[in-house]
C-alpha positions as CSV (number, residue, x, y, z in Angstrom):
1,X,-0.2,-11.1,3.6
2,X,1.9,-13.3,6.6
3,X,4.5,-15.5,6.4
4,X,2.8,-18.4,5.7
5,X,0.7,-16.7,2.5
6,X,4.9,-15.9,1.3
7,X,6.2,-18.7,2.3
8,X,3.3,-20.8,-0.3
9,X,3.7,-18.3,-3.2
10,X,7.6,-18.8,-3.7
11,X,6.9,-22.3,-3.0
12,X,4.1,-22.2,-6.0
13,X,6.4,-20.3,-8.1
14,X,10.0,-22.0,-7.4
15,X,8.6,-25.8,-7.1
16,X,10.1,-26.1,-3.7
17,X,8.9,-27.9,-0.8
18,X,7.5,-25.6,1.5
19,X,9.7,-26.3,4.4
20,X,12.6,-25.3,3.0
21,X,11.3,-21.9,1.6
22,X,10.2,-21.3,5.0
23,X,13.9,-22.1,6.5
24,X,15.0,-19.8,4.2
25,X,12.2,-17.0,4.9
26,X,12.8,-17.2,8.4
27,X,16.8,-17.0,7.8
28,X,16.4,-14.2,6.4
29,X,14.5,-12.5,8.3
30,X,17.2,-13.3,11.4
31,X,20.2,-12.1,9.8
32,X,18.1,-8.7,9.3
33,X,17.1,-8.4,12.6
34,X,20.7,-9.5,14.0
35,X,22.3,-7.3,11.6
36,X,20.3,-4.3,13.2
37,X,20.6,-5.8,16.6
38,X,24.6,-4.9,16.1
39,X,24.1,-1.3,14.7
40,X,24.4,-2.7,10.7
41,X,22.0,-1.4,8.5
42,X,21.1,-3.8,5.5
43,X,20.6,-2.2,2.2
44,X,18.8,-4.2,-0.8
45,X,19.0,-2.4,-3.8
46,X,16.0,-2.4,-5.9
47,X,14.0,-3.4,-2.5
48,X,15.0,-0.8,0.4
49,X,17.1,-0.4,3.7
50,X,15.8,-1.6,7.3
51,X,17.6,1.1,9.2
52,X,18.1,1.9,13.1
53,X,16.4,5.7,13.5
54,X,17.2,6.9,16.7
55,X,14.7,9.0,19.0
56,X,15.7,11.8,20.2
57,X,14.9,12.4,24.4
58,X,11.3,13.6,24.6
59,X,8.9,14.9,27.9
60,X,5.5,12.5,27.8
61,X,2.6,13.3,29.8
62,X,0.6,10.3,32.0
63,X,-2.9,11.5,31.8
64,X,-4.3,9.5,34.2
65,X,-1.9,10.4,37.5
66,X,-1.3,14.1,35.6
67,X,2.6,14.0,35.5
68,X,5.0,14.1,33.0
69,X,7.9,11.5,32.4
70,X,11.1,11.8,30.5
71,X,11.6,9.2,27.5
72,X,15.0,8.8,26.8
73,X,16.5,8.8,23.8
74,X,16.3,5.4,21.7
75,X,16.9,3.5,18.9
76,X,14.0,1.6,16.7
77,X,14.3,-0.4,13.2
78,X,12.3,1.0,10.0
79,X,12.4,0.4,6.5
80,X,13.1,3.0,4.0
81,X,11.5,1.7,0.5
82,X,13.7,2.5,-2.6
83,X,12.2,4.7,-5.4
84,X,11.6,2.3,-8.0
85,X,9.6,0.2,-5.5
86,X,7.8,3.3,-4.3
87,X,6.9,4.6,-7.7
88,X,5.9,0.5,-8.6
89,X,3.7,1.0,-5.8
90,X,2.1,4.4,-7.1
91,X,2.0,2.8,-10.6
92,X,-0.1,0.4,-9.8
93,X,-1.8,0.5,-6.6
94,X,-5.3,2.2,-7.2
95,X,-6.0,5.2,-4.6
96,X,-9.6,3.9,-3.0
């Protein structure tokens, strides 16, 4: 599913012109990513977080010049799922 495919269901299902559902999509999705961009998780209950993990300093190894590099430690976003969305999706998703 993308944006766009979102973006016409709510539209279908609220009666709303698709422009403004997309305003609001895309709103959304900026505050999350500015709220992580200033070290703020966001929590929706019922949903799930989008959390910064950080990385911890690792040694990687460039096969092709055989040498190994230090990656520092780092930040990255994720998304935890909450449990009632995780056993929804256990429910009810069939394993192929």
């Amino acid at each position: 599913m993308t944006k766009a495919d979102i973006v016409s269901r709510i539209s279908e299902k609220l009666g709303m012109e698709k422009g403004d559902v997309q305003a609001t999509v895309e709103s959304f999705m900026d505050e999350v990513k500015n709220s992580l961009e200033n070290g703020e998780n966001v929590y929706l209950r019922g949903f799930g977080s989008f959390i910064i993990k950080r990385r911890a300093e690792k040694t990687g190894r460039n096969i092709s010049k055989n040498t190994t590099i230090k990656i520092p430690a780092h930040n990255i976003p994720a998304f935890k799922p909450a449990k009632v969305f995780i056993e929804s999706v256990k429910t009810n998703v069939l394993v192929d």
